[in-house]
VOGU-3710 file (C-alpha; in Angstrom, 3 decimals, decimal comma):
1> xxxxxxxxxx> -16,211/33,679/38,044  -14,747/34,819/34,893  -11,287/36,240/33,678  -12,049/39,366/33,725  -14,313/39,795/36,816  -10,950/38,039/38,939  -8,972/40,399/37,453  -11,172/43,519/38,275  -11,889/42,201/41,751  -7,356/41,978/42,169
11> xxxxxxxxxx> -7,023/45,321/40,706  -9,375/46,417/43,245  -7,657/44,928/46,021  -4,022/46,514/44,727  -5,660/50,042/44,969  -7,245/49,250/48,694  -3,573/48,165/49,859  -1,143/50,353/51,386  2,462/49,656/50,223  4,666/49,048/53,082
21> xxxxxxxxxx> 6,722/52,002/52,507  3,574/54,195/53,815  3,384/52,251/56,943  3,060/54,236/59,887  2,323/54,187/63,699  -0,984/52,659/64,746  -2,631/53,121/67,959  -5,322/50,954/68,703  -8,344/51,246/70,991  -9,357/47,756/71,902
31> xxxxxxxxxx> -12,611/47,265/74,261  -11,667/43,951/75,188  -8,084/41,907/74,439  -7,143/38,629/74,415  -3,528/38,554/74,551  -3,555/34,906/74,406  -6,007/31,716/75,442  -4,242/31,660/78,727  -4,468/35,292/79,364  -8,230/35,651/79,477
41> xxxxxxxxxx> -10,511/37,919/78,375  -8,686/41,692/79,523  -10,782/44,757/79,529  -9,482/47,920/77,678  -6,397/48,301/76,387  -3,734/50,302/73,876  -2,501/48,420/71,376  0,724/50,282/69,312  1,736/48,984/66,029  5,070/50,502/64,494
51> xxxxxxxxxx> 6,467/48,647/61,026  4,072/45,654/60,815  5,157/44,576/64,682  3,482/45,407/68,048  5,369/47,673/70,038  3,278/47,653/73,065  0,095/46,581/74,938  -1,072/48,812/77,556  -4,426/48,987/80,079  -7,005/51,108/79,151
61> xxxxxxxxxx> -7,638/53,987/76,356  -3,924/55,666/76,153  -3,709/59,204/74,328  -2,867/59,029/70,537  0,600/60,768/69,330  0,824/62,956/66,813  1,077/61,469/63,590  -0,359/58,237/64,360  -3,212/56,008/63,267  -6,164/55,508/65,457
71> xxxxxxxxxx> -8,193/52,669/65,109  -10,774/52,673/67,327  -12,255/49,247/68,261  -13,278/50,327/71,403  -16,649/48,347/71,273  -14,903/45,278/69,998  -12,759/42,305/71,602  -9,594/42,082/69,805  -7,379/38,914/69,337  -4,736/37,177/67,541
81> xxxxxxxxxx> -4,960/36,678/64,241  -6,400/32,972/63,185  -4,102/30,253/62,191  -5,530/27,403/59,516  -2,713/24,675/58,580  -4,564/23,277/55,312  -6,133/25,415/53,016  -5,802/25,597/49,035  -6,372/28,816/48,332  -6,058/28,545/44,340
91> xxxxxxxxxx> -9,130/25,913/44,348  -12,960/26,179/44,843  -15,397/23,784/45,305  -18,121/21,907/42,852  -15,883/22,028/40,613  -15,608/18,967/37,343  -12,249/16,604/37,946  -12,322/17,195/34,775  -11,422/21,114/34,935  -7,751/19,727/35,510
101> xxxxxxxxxx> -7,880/19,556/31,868  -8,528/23,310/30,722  -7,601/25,475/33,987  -4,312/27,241/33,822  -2,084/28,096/36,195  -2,394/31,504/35,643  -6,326/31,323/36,690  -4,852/29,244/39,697  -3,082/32,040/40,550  -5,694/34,901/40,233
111> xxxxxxxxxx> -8,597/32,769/42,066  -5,510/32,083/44,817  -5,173/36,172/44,804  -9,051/36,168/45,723  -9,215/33,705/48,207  -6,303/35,183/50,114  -8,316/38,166/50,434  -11,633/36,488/51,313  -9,737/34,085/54,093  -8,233/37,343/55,635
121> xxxxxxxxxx> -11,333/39,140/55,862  -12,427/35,607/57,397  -10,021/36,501/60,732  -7,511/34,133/59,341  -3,723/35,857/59,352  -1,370/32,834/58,591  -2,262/30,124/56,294  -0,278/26,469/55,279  -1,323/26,344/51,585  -1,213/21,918/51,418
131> xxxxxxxxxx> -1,391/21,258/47,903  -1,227/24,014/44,562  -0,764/23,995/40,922  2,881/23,838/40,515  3,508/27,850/40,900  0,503/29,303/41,614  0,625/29,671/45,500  4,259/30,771/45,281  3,341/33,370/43,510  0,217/34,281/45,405
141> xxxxxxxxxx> 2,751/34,266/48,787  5,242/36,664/47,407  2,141/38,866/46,253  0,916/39,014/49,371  4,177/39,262/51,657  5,464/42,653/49,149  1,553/44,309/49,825  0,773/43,964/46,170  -2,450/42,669/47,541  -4,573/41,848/50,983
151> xxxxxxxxxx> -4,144/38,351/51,936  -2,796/35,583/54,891  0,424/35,041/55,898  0,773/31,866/52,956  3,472/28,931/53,891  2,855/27,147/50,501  3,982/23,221/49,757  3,281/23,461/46,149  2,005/20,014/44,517  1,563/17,134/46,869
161> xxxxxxxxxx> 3,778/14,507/46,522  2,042/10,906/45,503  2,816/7,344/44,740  2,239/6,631/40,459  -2,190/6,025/40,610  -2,837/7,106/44,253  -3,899/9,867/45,371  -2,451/13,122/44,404  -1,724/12,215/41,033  -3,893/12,541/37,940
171> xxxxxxxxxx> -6,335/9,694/36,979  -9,426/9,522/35,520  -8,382/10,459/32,236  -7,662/8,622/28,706  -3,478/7,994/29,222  -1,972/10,380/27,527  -4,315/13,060/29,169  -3,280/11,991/32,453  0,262/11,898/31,330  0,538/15,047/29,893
181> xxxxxxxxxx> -1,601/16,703/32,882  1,446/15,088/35,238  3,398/17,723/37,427  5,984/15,754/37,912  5,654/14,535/41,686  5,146/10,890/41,803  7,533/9,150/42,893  8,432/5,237/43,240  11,126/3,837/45,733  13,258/5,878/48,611
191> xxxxxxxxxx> 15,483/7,383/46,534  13,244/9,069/43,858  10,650/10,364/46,392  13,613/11,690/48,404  14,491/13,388/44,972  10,750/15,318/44,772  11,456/16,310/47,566  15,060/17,852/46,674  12,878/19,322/43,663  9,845/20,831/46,131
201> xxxxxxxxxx> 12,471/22,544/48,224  14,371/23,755/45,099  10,973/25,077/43,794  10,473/27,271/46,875  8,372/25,035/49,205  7,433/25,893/52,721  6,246/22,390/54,019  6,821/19,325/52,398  2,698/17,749/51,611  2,658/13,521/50,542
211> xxxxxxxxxx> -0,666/11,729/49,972  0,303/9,131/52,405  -3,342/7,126/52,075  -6,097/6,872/49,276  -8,459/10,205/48,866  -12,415/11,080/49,464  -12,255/13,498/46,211  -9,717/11,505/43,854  -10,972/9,523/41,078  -8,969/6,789/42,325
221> xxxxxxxxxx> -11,387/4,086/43,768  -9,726/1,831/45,952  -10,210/2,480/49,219  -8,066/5,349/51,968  -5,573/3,051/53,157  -1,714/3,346/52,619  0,241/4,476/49,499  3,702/5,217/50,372  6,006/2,172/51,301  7,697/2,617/54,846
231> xxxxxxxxxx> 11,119/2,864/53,356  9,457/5,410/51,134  8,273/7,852/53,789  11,086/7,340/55,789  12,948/8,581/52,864  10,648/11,695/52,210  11,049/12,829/55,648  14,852/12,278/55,885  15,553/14,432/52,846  12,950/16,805/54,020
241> xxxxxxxxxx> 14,760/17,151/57,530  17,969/17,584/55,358  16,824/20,974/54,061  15,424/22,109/57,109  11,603/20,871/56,344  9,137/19,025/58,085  6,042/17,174/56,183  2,106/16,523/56,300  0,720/13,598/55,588  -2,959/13,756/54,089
251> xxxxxxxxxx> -4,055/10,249/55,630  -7,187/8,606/56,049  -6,497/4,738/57,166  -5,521/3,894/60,250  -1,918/1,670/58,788  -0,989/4,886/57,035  -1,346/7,376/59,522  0,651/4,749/61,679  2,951/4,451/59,242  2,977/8,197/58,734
261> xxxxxxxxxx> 3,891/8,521/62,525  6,263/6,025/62,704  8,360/7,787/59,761  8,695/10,718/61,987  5,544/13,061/59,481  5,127/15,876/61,523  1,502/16,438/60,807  -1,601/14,276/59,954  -4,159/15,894/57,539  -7,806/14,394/58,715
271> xxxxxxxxxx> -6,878/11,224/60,604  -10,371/9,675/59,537  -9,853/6,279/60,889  -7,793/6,192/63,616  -7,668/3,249/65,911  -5,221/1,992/68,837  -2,336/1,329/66,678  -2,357/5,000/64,444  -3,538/6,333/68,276  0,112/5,023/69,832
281> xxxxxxxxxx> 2,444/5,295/67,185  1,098/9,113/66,653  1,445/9,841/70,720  4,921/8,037/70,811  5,897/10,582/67,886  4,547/13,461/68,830  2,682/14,027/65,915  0,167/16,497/65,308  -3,643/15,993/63,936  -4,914/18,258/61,834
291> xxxxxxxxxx> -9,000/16,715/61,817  -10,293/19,626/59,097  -13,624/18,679/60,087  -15,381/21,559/57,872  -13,728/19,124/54,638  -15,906/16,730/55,307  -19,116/18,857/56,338  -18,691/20,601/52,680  -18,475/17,280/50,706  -21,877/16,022/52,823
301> xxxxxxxxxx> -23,450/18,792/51,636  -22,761/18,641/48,455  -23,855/14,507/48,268  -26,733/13,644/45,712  -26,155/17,032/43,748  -24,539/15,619/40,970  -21,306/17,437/41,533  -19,483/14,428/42,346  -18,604/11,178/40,425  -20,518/7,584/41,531
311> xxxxxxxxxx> -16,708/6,787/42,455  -16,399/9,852/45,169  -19,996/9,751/46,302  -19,211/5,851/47,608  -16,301/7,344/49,721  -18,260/10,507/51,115  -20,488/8,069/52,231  -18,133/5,887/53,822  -16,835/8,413/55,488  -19,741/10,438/56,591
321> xxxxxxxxxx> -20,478/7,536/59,534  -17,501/8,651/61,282  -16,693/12,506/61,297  -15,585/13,943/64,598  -14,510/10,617/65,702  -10,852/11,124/64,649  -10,686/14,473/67,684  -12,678/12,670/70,356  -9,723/9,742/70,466  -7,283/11,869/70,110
331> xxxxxxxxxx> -8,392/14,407/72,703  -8,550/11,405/74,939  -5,465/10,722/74,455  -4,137/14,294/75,076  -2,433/14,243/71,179  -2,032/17,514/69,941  -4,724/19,032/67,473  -4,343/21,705/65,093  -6,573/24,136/63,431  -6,970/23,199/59,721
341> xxxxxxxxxx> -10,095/22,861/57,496  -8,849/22,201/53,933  -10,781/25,241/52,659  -11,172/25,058/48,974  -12,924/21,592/49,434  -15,273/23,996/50,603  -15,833/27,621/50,534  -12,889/29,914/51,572  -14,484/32,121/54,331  -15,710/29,586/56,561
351> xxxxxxxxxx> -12,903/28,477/57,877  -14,198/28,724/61,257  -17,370/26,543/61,011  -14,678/24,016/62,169  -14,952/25,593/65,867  -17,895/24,421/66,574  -17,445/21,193/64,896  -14,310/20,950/66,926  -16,258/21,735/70,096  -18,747/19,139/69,432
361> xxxxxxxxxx> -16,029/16,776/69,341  -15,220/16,997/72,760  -12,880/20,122/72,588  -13,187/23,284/75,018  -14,276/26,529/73,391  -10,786/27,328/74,854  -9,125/24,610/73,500  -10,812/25,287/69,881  -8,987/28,669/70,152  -5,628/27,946/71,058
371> xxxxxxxxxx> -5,694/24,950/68,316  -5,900/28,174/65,842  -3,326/30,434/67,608  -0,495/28,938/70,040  -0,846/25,385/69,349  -0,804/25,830/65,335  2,082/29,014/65,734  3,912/26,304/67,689  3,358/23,233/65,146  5,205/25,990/62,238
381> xxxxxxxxxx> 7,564/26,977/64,594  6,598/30,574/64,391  5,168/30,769/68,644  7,706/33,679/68,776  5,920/35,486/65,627  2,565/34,620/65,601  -0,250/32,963/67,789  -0,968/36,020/70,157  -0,461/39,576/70,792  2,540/40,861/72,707
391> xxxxxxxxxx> 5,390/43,320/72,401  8,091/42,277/69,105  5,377/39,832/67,732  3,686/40,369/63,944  0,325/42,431/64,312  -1,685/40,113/63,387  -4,938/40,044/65,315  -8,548/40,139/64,530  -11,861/41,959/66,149  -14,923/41,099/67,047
401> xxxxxxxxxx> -18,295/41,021/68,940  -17,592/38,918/72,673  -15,912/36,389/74,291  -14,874/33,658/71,938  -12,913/31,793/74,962  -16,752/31,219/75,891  -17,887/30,732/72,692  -15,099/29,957/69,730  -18,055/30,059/67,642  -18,320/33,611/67,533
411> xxxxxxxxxx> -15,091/33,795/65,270  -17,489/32,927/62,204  -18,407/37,100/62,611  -15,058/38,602/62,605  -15,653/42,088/61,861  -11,833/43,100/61,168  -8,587/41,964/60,460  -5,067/43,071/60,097  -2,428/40,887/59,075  1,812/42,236/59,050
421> xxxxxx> 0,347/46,150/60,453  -1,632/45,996/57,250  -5,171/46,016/58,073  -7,821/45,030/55,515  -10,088/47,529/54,002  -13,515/47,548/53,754
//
């Protein structure tokens, strides 16, 4: 997309956005609700929305007061709003490694402004932004939170912290290139890497994101096991807990997400190979898996196209043989799993293909919903905000055509959305 069409298409979406000074009351006619997974699947009900917060939810088709907004959804099912812990909102996919070189941070932040809108109109209301150009996503969340345009509720981490080579960092150019394209957050040893850290949370960051193994779309060759030293992480998360922040760890090999586990990461990002060892150390810890299935369904795709290097075609490959395997153990296991797809990898919008894929995985249609809504509200802390609809919580819910506690895959035709009392227009 060029300059000028992004910035038409965010001048667009500035016009279509109320300011939050010309909120008002909002009554809404719901055919169906689902307050929340364990509720069920309610039959009508009056939904009031006062300052971007749910007021009340009452039975049945209630009369409208004067001066308030009705939106009728009378033939739809409404429900909270959809929660997806690893996005990157300010990339796209098929894109060169080699656009690292010539993008800006500016067009970062208008294709970010974009995809915000597209993932809300997608059902999803709250967002973890894992890995940015430096201040791109910050941006993008404070445009978003002050109604300067439609988009997700964005927790942002900024750049991903790597080790010097791995993952994360630049590679694949000539020297200089790669040193000049540097954003500064590689670190070596405990101390330094508890410094980025200092430096991420100085910078605004929501979440604290480390490369702890080798990558699937990094020109960086050799193999997905660990990067980070023990000491290293332990470091990371220490300083992290310090300032009140918790991390996620993309890892692929099973020694790093065990090591990941054992250093007390909060989150995994994709799990790929996880055996007995990642299995216990991530169960002893509590730690959360976040599979993003949909990752690796967009990179399979996109395999013999030519949009990816010899390098990342091998490690597509390698990983293809094992996709889904990574939620099946852990289900068995009864480890927690989170909704997260690492849109951006692939298209922003179909960020809940990974239902199904979840489902075929061995997860309930039920259980694929709450991993989106109260599981993923709980893993950010925010189960008293967000993750389902009830009196003093954000209105953030969705609508749509039947009974997705039957049938998750039905949220990949959400028909509306409304995120902070704001809903999107058409």
């Amino acid at each position: 997309m060029k300059i000028a069409a992004i910035l038409a298409a965010v001048s667009t979406l500035v016009l279509a956005v109320p300011s939050l000074a010309q909120e008002v009351r909002q009554v809404i006619h719901a055919g169906h609700v689902i307050r929340d997974v364990d509720s069920g699947f309610d039959g009508p009900a009056t939904i009031t929305v006062e300052n971007g917060r749910i007021v009340a939810i009452e039975d049945g088709w209630q009369p409208v007061p004067a001066g308030a907004e009705l939106i009728d959804l009378s033939g739809k099912t409404v429900m909270p709003g959809l929660i997806d812990l690893h996005v990157h909102l300010d990339g796209n996919p098929g894109g060169d490694f080699r656009d690292a070189a010539v993008e800006s941070d500016e067009w970062a932040t208008l294709t970010g402004a974009v995809n915000a809108r597209t993932t809300l109109a997608a059902g999803f209301t709250t967002v973890r932004d894992v890995g940015s150009y430096p201040q791109s996503m910050f941006a993008v969340r404070r445009a978003v939170a002050e109604a300067a345009f439609p988009g997700p509720r964005i927790l942002a981490s900024g750049p991903p912290l790597a080790i010097i080579g791995g993952h994360g960092d630049v590679s694949g150019f000539r020297p200089e290139v790669n040193d000049a394209l540097d954003t500064g957050f590689t670190c070596t040893g405990p101390a330094e890497c508890a410094a980025r850290v200092r430096q991420a949370a100085q910078n605004g960051s929501d979440w604290i994101k480390i490369t702890a193994t080798g990558g699937v779309l990094s020109q960086q060759g050799r193999g997905l096991e660990a990067h980070f030293t023990r000491p290293e992480m332990e470091a990371i998360v220490e300083a992290a807990s310090a300032l009140g922040l918790e991390v996620a760890a993309h890892a692929h090999g099973a020694r790093g997400i065990e090591a990941a586990a054992n250093a007390g990461i909060r989150t995994i990002e994709h799990g790929t190979y996880l055996d007995r060892g990642a299995l216990d150390a991530m169960q002893a810890h509590d730690t959360v898996l976040v599979p993003t299935l949909m990752a690796f369904q967009g990179v399979i795709e996109r395999l013999g196209t030519g949009v990816y290097t010899p390098t990342v075609e091998a490690k597509i490959r390698q990983v293809a043989e094992i996709v889904g395997q990574q939620v099946r153990e852990a289900h068995r296991r009864g480890i927690t799993i989170a909704f997260g797809t690492d849109a951006g990898v692939f298209e922003h919008g179909r960020n809940a293909g990974e239902f199904a894929l979840l489902v075929q995985a061995g997860m309930s249609d039920r259980e694929a919903v709450a991993s989106a809504t109260t599981v993923a509200a709980r893993v950010l802390h925010m189960e008293n905000e967000i993750g389902r609809l009830a009196p003093g919580y954000s209105a953030d819910m969705i609508a749509l055509d039947g009974n997705p506690l039957e049938n998750a895959a039905l949220l990949e035709e959400v028909d509306w959305a409304m995120a902070r009392g704001r809903a999107l227009a058409d």
